[in-house]
N, C-alpha and C positions, 0 to 999 in steps of 0.2 A: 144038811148043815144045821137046821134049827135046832135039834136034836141036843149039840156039840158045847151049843153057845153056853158061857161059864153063867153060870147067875150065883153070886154070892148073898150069904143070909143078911138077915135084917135087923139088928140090934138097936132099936132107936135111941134113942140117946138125945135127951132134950135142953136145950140151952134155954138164958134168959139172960134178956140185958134191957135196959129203958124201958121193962111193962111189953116187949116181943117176946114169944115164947117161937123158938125153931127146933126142928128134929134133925137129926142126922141118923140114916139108918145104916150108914159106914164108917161113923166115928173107930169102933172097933177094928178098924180095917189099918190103924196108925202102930205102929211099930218101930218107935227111935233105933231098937236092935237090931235090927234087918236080920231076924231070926223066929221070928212065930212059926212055926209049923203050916200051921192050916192057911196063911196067909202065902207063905212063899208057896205051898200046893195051889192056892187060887192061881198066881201068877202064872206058874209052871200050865196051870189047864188054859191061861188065856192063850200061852205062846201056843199050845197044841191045836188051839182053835185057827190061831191064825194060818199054821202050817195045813190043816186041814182045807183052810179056804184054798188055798193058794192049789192044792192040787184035787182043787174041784175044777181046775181051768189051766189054761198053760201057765208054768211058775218060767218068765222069764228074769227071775233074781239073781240067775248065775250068769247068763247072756247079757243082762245090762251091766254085772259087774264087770264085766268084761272089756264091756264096750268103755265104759269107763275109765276104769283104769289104764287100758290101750292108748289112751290120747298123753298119757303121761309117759316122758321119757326115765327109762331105765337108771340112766347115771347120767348126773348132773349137777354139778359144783356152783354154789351160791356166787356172787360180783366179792371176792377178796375188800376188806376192810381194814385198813391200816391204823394201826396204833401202836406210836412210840417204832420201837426195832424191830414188830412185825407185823406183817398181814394174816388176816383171820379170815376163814371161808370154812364152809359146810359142806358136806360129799353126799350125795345117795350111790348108793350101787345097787347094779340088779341084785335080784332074789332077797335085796334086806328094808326094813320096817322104816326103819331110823336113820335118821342122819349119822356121819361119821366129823367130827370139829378137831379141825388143822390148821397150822399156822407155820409158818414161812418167814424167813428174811425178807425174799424177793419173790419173783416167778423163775428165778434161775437157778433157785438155791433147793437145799433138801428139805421136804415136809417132815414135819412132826405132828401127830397124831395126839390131840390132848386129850379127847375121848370117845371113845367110837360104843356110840349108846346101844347098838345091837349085844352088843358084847356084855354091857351091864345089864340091860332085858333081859336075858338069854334063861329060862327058865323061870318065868317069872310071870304070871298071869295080865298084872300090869306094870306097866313101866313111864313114864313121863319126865323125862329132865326139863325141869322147871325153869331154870336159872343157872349160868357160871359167869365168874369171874378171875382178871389179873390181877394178881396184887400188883403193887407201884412196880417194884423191882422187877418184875418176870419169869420169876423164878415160881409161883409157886400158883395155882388153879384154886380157887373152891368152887364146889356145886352142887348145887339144889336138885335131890331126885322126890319121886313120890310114887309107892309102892304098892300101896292100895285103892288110888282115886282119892282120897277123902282130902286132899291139897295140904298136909301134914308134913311138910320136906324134909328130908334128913338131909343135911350140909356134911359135906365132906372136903377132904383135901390132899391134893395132890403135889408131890414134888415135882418140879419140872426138868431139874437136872439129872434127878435118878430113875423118873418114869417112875415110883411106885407110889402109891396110895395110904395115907394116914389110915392107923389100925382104930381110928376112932371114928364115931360121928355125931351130930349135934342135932337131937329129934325136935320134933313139933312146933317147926318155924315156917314162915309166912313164906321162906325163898329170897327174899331182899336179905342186901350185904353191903357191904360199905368197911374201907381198908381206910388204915390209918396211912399217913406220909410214907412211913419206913417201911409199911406191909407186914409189921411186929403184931397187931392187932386187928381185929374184922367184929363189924358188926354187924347184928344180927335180929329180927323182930320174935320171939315166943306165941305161940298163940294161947289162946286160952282153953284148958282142957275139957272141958265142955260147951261151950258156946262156940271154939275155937278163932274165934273173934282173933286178929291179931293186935296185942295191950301191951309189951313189952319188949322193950330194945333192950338189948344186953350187949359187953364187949367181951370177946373171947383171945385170949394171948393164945397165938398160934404155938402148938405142942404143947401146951398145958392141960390138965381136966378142966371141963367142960363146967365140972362141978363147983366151979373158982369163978367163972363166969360174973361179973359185977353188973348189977343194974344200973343202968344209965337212966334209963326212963321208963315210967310205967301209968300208961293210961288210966281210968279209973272210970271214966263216963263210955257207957256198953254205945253208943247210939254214934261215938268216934274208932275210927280204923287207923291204924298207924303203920308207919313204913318208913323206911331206912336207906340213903344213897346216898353216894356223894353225888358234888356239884361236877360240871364234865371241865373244870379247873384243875379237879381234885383237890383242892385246898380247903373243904369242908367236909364234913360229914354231915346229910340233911334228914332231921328228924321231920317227917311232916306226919300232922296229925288233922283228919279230918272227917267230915259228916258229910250230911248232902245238902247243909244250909254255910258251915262255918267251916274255917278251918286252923291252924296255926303249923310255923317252922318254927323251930328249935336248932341251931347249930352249933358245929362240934369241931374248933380247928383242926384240920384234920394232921398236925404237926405237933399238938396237942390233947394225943386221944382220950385221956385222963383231966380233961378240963369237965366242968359241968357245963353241961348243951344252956346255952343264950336262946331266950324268947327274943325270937326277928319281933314279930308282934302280937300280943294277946289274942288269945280268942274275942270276935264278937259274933255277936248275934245277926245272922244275914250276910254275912262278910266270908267271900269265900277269895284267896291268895295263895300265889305260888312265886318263888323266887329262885335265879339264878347267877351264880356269882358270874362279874364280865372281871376280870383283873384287871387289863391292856386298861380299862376307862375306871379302874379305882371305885366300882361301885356293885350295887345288886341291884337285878332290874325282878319288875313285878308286876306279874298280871293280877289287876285285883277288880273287881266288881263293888269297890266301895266308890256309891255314887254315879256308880255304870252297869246296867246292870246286862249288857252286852259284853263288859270289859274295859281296860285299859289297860296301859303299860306305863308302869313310872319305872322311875328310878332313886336310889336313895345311898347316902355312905353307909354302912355299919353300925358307925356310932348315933348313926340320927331314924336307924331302922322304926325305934319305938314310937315316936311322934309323925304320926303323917302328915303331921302338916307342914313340914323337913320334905317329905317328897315330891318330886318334882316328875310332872308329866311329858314325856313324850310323843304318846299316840293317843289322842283324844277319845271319850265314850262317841259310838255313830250307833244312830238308832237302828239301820239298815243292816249291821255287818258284825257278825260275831266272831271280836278275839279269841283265836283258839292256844296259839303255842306259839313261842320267841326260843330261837336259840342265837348263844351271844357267840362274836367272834373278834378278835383282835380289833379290826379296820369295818365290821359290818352287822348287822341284824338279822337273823332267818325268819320272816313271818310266817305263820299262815292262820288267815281267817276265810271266814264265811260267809259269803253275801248270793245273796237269793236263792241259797239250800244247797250250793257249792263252793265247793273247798278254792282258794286260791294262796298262790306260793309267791312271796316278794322280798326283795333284798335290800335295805335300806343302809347309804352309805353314811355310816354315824359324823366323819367330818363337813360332806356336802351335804346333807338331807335331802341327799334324790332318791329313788326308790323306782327300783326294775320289778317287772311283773312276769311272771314266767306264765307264758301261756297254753294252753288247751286245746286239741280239739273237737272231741265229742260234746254232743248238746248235756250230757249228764254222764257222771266219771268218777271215779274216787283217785284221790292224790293224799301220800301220806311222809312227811320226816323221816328217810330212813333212820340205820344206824348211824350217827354222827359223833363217836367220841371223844375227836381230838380238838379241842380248842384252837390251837394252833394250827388254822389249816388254810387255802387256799383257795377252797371248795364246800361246797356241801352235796348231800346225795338224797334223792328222793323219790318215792314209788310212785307208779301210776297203772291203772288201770280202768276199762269201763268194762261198760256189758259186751262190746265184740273185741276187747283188744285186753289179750294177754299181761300178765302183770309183767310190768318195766320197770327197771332201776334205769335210773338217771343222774350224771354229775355234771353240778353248774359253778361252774366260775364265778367267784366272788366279786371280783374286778369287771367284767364284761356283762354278768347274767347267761352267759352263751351254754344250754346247755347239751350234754353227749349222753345217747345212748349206751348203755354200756351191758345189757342183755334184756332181750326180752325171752319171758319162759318161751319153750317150746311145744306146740299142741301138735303130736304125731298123728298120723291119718290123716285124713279131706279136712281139711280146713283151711277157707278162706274169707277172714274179718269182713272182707265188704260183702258178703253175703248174707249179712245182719244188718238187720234195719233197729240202730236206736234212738229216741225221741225221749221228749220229757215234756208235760202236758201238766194245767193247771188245773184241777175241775173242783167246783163249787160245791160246798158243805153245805147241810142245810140251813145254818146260820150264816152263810154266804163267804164265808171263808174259804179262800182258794187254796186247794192242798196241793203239793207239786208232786207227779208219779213218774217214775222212771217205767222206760217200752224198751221191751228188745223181740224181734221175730223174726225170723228166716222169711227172707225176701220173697223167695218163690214155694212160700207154702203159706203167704197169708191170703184169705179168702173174705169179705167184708161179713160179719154177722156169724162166718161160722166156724172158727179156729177156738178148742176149747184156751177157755182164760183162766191164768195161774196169780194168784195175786199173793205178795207176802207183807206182813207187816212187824211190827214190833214197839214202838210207842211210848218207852218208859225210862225212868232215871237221867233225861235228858241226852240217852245214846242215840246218836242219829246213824241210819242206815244208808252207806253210800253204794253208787251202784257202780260195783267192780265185776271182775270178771270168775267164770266159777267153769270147771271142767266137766262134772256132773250137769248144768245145765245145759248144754249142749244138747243132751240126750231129749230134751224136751224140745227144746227151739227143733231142730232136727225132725221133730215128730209134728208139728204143726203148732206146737204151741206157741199163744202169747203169754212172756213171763212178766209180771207191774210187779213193783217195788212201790208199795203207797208209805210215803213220807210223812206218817198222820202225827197230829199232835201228841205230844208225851216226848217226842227228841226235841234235837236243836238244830235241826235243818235249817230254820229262819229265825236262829236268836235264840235265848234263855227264853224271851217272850213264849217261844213255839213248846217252849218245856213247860213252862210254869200254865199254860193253859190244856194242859195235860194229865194234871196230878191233881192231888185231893179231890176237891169241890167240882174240878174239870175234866174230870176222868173220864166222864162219858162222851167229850168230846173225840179222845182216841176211837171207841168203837164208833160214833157216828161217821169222822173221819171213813176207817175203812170200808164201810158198809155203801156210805157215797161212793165212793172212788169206785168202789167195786161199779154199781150203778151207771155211774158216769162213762166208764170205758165201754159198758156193753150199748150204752146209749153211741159212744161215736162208732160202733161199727165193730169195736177192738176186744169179738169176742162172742161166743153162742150161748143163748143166755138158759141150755139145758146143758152147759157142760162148763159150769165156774168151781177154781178150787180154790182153796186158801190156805195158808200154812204162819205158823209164827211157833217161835220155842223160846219156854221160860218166862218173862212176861210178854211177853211174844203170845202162848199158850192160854194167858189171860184172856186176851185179846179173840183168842180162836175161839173159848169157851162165851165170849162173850156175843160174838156175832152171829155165832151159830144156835144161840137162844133167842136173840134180838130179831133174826132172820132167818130160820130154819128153811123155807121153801129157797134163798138165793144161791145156796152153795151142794153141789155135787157132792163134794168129799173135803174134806178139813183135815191138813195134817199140823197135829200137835203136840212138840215136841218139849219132854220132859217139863209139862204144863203147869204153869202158878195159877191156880184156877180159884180154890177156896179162902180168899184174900179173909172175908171177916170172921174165922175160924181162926188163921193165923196170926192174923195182926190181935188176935185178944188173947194171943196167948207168949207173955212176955218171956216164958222159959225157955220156946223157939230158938235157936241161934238166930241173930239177923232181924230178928221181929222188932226192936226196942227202937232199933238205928235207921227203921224204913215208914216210922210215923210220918214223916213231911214228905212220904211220897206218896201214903195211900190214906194216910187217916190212923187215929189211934179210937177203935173203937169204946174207950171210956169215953167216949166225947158223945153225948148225944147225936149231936148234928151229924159229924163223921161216923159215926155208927148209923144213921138211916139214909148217909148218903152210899155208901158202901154196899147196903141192902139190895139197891136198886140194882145192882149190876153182879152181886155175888150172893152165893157160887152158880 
């Protein structure tokens, strides 16, 4: 095998910034084209190496996909989702890739097939339907496909009454859309054709050229992302524009699609806001982090949107508990926040001010907002899952809190949930910070000191990792493993606080995070400390690049996927797509400081 191993040549290539001189002996290994010759041969030799390893010993990669895939049922129809005059669900059938999306009167009435994605795959390397929607009326589909990976959507449009497909399409959009009242017009975000940043919303008149298209709005600052919906009212169309510090809405009566978009409220600095129209209570309510920096919910009219000191509070800042998402309802509130690294769901009655709390039972669990369209409703629906339990849809009564199951996925073959032991455990950083980890292990295959340990992380832009349930993980539990989910600084498990002590100047607390935890479990038993793995992807991959140099003797094997590893290579170079807009999450190395804090940990 030594023999096999690819070594690519050495071009050094030397940088300078602050009076540090660094080399790179791969710089020439970058290729915005994904077409160098000698470069994609490198790749082409790595895959051969690997395939070489693999039948230097038994390749069970076809046997686990097997096994895998087997626990997944065949044909299997998503829980039906009502809006307006019909219900909406999804189909898999055996032998196909993709979902088939249908919609119904009733359960009694005849389907109609709005698109069956196999069908638009169908000779096509890749395929991914991004996004669709109804216009008001019913009558008419558009949807977001993307054809090459690079998330570039073409919009399309369907008639509904004739089943056929508009001979046009609308290229290099974000996939967000947003219909006017009448369903006369749809709007849509542009991305940028090199950066492909998305900077412009545009309104397109259905059956018209594309090339008439009028700008509505057009970003200007690279370091903001922009995007397009309406309110679940429908009586707006919401421009929201934001960063990873600030943000702003823009709206657009959606009765009115030819008005110029209304600033809700200017951008500031450190102010991040999201707004949704409640009608039934004549107002927009608003999670905003001015002066909270966990959150809060006010509320405001229209006309008083621009002056916050017009807004009036509902749900107070709590140091403890991170507001995550409100959705509004005629007669009630849908919360859900976050207190001590888990998710909780609650119903607040807007004329009594009681509030039901929809409960739990695993020690650690992910719960999520389903789909929830209709304003007008009497109910909401909501997922759940942990590490031994299946993902669930759930509907709870507005009026009672009482809520019904209404499917849980099915895992075909042996499998029985209580055969899984899950826990959640604090353990101590070396700054004495308690990190919280999610456990999951087959009961009757853990052994104290000698069950190999799989640990994953990720740690960045304030995404917190809940611990849900996974099909492919079986295959591991199954075999003796113990799988942790380390909940390290860089997300929001326990607050914006858990974020912000994550990023810039805190960064290193993420990899000390995992490197303890990792430590920590093999210290309580949970784990043989010549068979620990780790895995994280994207800045996840960061993180993997990081520990594995920080502690090279602690981990067995490291998998890392589609890895952000060379942070201050990238962030100094503003031409990058995305580099400009990710200053306040890793540093901009024109900055002295941020430049040697960065060093310490990259590449």
């Amino acid at each position: 095998m030594k023999e096999l191993k690819p070594s690519p040549k050495k071009i050094p290539v030397t940088f300078e910034a602050h009076g540090v001189k660094r080399v790179d002996n791969y710089y020439w290994m970058r290729d915005d084209s994904r077409k160098d010759e000698e470069i994609l041969n490198h790749l082409n030799s790595e895959n051969d190496y690997l395939e070489n390893w693999f039948l230097s010993a038994k390749d069970s990669r076809e046997e686990l996909f097997e096994e895998i895939t087997g626990r997944i049922p065949k044909k299997e129809d998503s829980v039906p989702v009502r809006l307006k005059n019909y219900e909406y669900f999804r189909r898999y059938e055996s032998g196909n890739e993709h979902g088939i999306y249908i919609r119904r009167k009733d359960k009694n009435s005849k389907e109609f097939v709005l698109l069956d994605v196999n069908k638009l795959a169908k000779g096509k390397d890749f395929y991914q339907l991004a996004n669709w929607s109804i216009s008001p009326k019913e009558n008419l589909l558009a949807y977001a496909e993307d054809i090459n990976g690079r998330r570039q959507y073409k919009i399309k449009f369907k008639d509904l009454d004739t089943n056929n497909t508009y001979d046009y399409s609308i290229d290099n959009t974000s996939g967000d859309m947003a219909w006017s009242k009448d369903g006369r017009f749809l709007f849509y975000v542009l991305r940028d054709e090199e950066t492909l940043l998305p900077f412009q919303v545009k309104r397109h008149e259905i059956g018209t050229s594309f090339n008439d298209d009028s700008i509505v709005y057009q970003e200007i600052d690279s370091t903001f992302y922009t995007s397009v919906g309406n309110t679940r009212s429908m009586d707006f169309v919401e421009i929201n524009i934001s960063s990873t510090t600030s943000s702003e809405v823009r709206l657009i009566r959606a009765e009115d699609p030819e008005m110029e978009p209304e600033i809700f409220l200017p951008r500031e600095n450190d102010h991040l806001y999201s707004v949704d129209h409640d009608p039934a209570s004549d107002r927009f309510i608003i999670e905003s982090n001015w002066e909270a920096i966990n959150f809060r919910l006010l509320e405001t009219k229209l006309k008083d949107s621009g002056n916050k000191k017009k807004w009036n509070e509902l749900i107070p800042h709590r140091e403890e508990v991170l507001l995550q998402s409100v959705i509004p309802f005629p007669q009630h509130l849908v919360i859900m926040e976050r207190e001590n690294g888990l998710r909780h769901l609650k119903i607040l009655d807007k004329k009594s001010k009681s509030v039901k709390t929809i409960n739990f039972n695993d020690p650690t669990y992910t719960a999520y907002l389903a789909s929830n369209p209709e304003y007008d409703s009497d109910r909401f629906y909501f997922g759940y899952s942990s590490m031994r339990t299946p993902d669930s849809l759930f509907s709870v009564k507005l009026s009672s809190g009482r809520k019904r199951l209404l499917k849980e996925a099915q895992i075909k073959g042996r499998f029985t949930s209580s055969d899984y032991k899950v826990d959640r455990k604090f353990i101590e950083a070396r700054d004495g910070t308690m990190v919280p980890v999610s456990i999951v292990y087959k009961k009757t295959k853990f052994k104290k000191n000698q069950n190999p340990l799989f640990v994953y992380g990720y740690g960045s832009y304030g995404n917190s990792i809940d611990a849900g349930f996974s099909y492919s993980r079986l295959s591991l539990l199954d075999r003796g493993y113990i799988f942790a989910i380390a909940h390290v600084r860089g997300g929001q498990e326990l607050g914006r606080s858990w974020y912000e002590d994550g990023k810039i100047f805190n960064k290193l607390n993420t990899f000390h995070d995992f490197i303890d935890v990792t430590k920590g479990l093999l210290a309580l038993g949970l784990g043989n400390v010549d068979r620990v793995y780790a895995a994280g992807g994207s800045a996840g991959g960061l993180l993997m690049g990081a520990i594995v140099n920080m502690e090279p003797e602690l981990y067995k094997g490291i998998i890392s996927n589609v890895p952000f590893v060379d942070v201050i290579t990238t962030m100094s170079d503003p031409s990058i797509p995305l580099t400009t807009g990710e200053y306040s999450e890793w540093g901009n190395p024109e900055n002295k400081e941020e430049f040697e804090y960065i060093m310490q940990y990259s590449p």
